[in-house]
matplotlib code that plots the C-alpha trace (Angstrom):
import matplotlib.pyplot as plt

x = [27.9, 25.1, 23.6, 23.6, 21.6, 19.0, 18.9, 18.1, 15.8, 13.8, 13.8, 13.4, 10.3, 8.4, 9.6, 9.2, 5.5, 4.9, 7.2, 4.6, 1.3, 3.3, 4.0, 0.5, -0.6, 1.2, 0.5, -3.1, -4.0, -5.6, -6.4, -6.7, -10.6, -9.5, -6.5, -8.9, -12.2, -8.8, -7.1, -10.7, -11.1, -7.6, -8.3, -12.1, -11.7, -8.6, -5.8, -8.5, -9.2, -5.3, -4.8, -7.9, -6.5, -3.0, -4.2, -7.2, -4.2, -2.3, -1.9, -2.0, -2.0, 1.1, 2.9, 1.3, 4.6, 3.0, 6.4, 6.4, 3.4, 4.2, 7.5, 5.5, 3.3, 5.5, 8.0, 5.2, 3.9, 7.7, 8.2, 5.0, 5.7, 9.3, 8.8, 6.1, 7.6, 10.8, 8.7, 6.8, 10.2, 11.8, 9.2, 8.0, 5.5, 2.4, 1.1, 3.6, 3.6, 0.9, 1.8, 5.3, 4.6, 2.9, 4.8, 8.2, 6.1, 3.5, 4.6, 2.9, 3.4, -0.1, 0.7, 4.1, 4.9, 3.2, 4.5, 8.0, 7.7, 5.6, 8.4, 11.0, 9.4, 6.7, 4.2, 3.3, 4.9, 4.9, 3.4, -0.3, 1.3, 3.2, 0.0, -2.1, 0.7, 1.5, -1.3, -4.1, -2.2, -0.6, -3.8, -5.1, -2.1, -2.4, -6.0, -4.8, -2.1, -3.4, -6.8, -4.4, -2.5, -5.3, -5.7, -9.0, -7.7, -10.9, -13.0, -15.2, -14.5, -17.4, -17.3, -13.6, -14.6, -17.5, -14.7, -12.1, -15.5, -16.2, -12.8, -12.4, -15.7, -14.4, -10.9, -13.2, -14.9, -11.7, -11.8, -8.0, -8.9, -12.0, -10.1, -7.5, -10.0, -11.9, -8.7, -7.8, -11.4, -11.3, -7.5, -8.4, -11.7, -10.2, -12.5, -12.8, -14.5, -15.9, -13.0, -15.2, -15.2, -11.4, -10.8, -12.5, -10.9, -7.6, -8.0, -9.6, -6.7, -3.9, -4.7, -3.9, -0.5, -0.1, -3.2, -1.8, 1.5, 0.1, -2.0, 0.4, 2.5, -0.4, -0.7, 2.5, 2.3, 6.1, 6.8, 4.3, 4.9, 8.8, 7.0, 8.8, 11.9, 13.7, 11.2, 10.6, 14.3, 14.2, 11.0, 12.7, 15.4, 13.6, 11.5, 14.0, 17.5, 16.7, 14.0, 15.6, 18.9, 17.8, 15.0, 16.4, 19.1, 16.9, 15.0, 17.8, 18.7, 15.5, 15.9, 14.1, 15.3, 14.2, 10.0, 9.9, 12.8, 11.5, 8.3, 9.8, 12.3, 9.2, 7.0, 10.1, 11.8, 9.1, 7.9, 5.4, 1.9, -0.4, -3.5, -1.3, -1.8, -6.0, -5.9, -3.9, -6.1, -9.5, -7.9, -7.4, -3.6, -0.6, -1.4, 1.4, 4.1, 2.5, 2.8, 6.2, 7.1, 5.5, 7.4, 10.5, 10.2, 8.9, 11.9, 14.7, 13.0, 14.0, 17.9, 17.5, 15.5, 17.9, 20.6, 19.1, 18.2, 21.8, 23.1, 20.8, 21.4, 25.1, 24.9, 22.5, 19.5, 17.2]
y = [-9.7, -12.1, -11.2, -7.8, -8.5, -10.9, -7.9, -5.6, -7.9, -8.4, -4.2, -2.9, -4.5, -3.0, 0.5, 0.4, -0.4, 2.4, 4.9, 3.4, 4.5, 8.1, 8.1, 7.3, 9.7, 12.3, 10.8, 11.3, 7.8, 7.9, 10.7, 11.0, 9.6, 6.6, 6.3, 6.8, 4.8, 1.6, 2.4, 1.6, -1.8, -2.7, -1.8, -3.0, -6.1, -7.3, -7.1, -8.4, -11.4, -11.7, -11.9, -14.4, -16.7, -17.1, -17.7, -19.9, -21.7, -21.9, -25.2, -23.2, -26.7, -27.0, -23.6, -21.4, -19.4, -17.7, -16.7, -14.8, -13.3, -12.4, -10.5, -8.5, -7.3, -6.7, -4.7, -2.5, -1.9, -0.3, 1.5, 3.6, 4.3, 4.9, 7.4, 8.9, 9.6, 10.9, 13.1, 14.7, 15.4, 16.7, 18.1, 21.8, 22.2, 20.2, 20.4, 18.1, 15.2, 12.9, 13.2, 12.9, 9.9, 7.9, 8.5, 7.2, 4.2, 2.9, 1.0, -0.6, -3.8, -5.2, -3.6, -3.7, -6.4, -8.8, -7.5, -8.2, -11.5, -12.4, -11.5, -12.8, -16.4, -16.6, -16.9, -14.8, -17.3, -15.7, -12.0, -12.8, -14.0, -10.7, -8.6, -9.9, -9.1, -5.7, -3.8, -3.8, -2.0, 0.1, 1.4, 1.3, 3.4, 5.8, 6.6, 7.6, 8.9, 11.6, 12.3, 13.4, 15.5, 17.1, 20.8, 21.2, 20.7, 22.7, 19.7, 18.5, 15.4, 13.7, 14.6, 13.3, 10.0, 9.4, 10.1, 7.7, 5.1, 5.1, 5.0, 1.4, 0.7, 1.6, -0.7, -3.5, -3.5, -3.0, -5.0, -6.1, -7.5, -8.8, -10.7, -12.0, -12.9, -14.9, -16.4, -17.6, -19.1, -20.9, -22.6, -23.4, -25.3, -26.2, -25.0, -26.3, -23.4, -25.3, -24.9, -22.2, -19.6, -20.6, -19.5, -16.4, -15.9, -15.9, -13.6, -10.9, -11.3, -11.5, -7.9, -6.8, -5.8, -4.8, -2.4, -0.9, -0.1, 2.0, 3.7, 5.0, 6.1, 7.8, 9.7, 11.7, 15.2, 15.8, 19.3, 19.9, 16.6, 17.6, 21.3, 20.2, 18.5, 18.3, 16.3, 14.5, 13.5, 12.4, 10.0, 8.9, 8.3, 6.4, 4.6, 3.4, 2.9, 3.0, 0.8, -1.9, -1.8, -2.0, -4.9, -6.7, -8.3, -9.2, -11.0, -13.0, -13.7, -15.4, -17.7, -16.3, -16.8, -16.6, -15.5, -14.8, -12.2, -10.7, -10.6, -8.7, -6.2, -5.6, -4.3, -2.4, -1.2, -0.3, 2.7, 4.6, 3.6, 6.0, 5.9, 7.5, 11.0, 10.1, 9.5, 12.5, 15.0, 13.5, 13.8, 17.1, 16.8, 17.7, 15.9, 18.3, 16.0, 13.0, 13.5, 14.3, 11.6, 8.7, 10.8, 10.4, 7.0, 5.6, 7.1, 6.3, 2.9, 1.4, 1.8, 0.7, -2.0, -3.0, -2.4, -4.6, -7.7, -7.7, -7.6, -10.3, -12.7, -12.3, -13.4, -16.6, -15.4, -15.3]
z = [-4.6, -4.7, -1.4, -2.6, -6.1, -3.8, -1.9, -4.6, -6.6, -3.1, -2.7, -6.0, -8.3, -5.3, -5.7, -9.5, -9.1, -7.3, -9.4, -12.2, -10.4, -9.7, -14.1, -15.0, -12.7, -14.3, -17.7, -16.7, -17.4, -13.7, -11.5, -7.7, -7.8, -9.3, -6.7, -3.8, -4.9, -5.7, -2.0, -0.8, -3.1, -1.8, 2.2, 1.9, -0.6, -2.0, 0.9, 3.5, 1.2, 1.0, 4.3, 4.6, 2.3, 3.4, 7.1, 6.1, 4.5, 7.6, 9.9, 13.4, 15.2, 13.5, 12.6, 15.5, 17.0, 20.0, 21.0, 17.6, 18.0, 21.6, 20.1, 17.3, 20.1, 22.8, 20.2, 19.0, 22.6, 23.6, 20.4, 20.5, 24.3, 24.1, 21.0, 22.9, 25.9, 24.5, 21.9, 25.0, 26.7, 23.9, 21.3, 22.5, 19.8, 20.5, 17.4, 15.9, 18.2, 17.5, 13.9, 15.1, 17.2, 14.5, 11.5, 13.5, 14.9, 12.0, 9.3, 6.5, 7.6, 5.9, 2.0, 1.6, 4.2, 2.2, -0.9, -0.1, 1.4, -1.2, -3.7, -2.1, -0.9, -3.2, -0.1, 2.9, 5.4, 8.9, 8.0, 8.7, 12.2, 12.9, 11.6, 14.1, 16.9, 15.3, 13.4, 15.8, 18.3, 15.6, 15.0, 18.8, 20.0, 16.8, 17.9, 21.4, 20.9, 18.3, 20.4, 23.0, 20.5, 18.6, 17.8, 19.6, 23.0, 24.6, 23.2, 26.5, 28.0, 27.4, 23.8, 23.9, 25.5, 22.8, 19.9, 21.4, 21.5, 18.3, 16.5, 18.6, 17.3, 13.5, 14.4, 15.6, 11.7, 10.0, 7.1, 7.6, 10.8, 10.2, 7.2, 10.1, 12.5, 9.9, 8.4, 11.9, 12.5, 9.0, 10.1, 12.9, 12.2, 9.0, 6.6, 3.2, 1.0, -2.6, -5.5, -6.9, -4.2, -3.1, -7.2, -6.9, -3.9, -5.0, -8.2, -5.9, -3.1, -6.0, -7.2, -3.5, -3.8, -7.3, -6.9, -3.5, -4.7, -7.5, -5.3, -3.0, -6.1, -7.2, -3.8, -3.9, -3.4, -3.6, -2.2, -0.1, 1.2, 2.2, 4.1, 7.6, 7.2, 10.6, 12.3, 9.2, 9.0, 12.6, 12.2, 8.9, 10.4, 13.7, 11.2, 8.8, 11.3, 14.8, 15.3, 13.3, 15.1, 18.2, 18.0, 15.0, 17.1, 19.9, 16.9, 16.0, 19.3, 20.2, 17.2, 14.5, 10.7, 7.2, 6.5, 10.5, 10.7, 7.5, 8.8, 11.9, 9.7, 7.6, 11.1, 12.5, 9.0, 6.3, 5.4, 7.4, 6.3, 3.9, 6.3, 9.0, 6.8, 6.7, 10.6, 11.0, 9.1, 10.2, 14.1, 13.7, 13.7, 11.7, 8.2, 6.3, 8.4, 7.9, 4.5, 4.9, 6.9, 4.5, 1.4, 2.9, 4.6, 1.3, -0.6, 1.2, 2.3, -1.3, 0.2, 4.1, 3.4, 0.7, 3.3, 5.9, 3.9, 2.9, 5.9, 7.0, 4.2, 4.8, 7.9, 6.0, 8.6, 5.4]

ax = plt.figure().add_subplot(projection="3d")
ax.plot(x, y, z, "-o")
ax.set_aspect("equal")
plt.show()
């Protein structure tokens, strides 16, 4: 019974939040400018300053776990190309896939990974570690894999090659990984920042989660999100169950416990990410399923999540 209320306590707070942002967006106390001009302060500002923080705080010399790091990128490399290939074989309307492919693949291992290792531990531990093994080839493989799948298949390959140029360009100035990179630099040369900055710092990054979680509350469309719901039940159900049942134990096998395995059940188990539905639409694929698919995964994330953690802390791996 106590696992079960840790488990709920870790799960819950974070679905509140966003049920808030979804109420005061009814309520009208904010409206979908406001959501979008904060999703940009969060992505632009306070989660890269986050994420700056917590590894400029980091001892690499000491804490580094390349074998870690090495898992988180490893796993994400066979999940996108096992979904894919299966999705080819199996899904007849092309349409869907690349929207398919990503929403049963890309998590929100940035927002809401911190968010619940930070409410659970207090501190970010190993989740700046399994972001920089995990989200840049989340978004790398998302960029291929829906250029490949886009509606305008008659686009010229030249045209084609230039596109796929410059979204690396726009991943290589993502904020969140400029915020990583920098982080690392600043452990690693151990940089100490004057108490006046570090301050500022941290009341900037501290609005990061709070802010995000409204946001995506905000962004709910709730029945046109839920337009296509077989496939969306499948990547749910890929996103939420499969993944985590398959690479969990292998996780636990090589010896990783408490901030680490969260870390891990947070890149394989949380919900599908909200920028998957703005790379979808701007790609010129299926944003109606994307939508969908982050709905759903969202929703029913609050119980598998729950679900999981349980079963890991019965087992005293967190």
């Amino acid at each position: 019974m106590d696992a079960f209320i840790y488990s709920l306590n870790s799960t819950v707070p974070i679905f509140l939040t966003m049920i808030v942002g979804w109420l005061i967006k009814k309520l009208g106390i904010i409206n979908d400018e406001f959501a979008n001009k904060a999703n940009k302060y969060v992505f632009k500002v306070a989660l890269p300053l986050l994420l700056y923080k917590d590894l400029a705080k980091q001892d690499f010399y000491s804490s580094f776990d390349g074998k870690f790091v090495l898992y988180c990128a490893l796993t994400t490399f066979v999940v996108f190309t096992s979904v894919w290939i299966a999705t080819v074989i199996f899904m007849k309307d092309r349409s869907m896939r690349g929207a398919f492919i990503q929403g049963s693949c890309r998590s929100s291992a940035a927002i809401l990974g911190m968010a619940f290792i930070q409410n659970m531990y207090q501190d970010v531990g190993m989740a700046p570690l399994m972001i920089i093994g995990a989200v840049p080839l989340f978004n790398i493989f998302s960029v291929i894999i829906l250029d490949m799948n886009a509606s305008d298949l008659d686009m010229s390959e030249g045209k084609r090659a230039d596109a796929i140029k410059k979204t690396c360009i726009n991943i290589l100035k993502n904020p969140i990984i400029i915020g990583i990179v920098l982080g690392t630099l600043a452990s690693l040369i151990r940089l100490d920042l004057p108490l006046i900055i570090d301050k500022t710092i941290d009341n900037i990054a501290v609005t990061a989660t709070p802010v995000a979680l409204i946001c995506i509350g905000a962004g709910f469309e709730g029945r046109k999100a839920l337009a296509k719901i077989k496939p969306t039940i499948l990547a749910s159900f890929i996103k939420l169950i499969l993944l985590c049942a398959i690479f969990l134990p292998i996780a636990v096998f090589l010896g990783f416990r408490n901030q680490t395995l969260m870390a891990a059940l947070i890149m394989l188990g949380s919900p599908t990410t909200v920028t998957a539905y703005i790379m979808a639409k701007n790609m010129k694929n299926d944003e109606v399923l994307s939508s969908s698919i982050i709905v759903m995964t969202t929703f029913f994330s609050s119980l598998t999540l729950t679900g999981w953690i349980f079963v890991l802390r019965m087992m005293g791996m967190v």
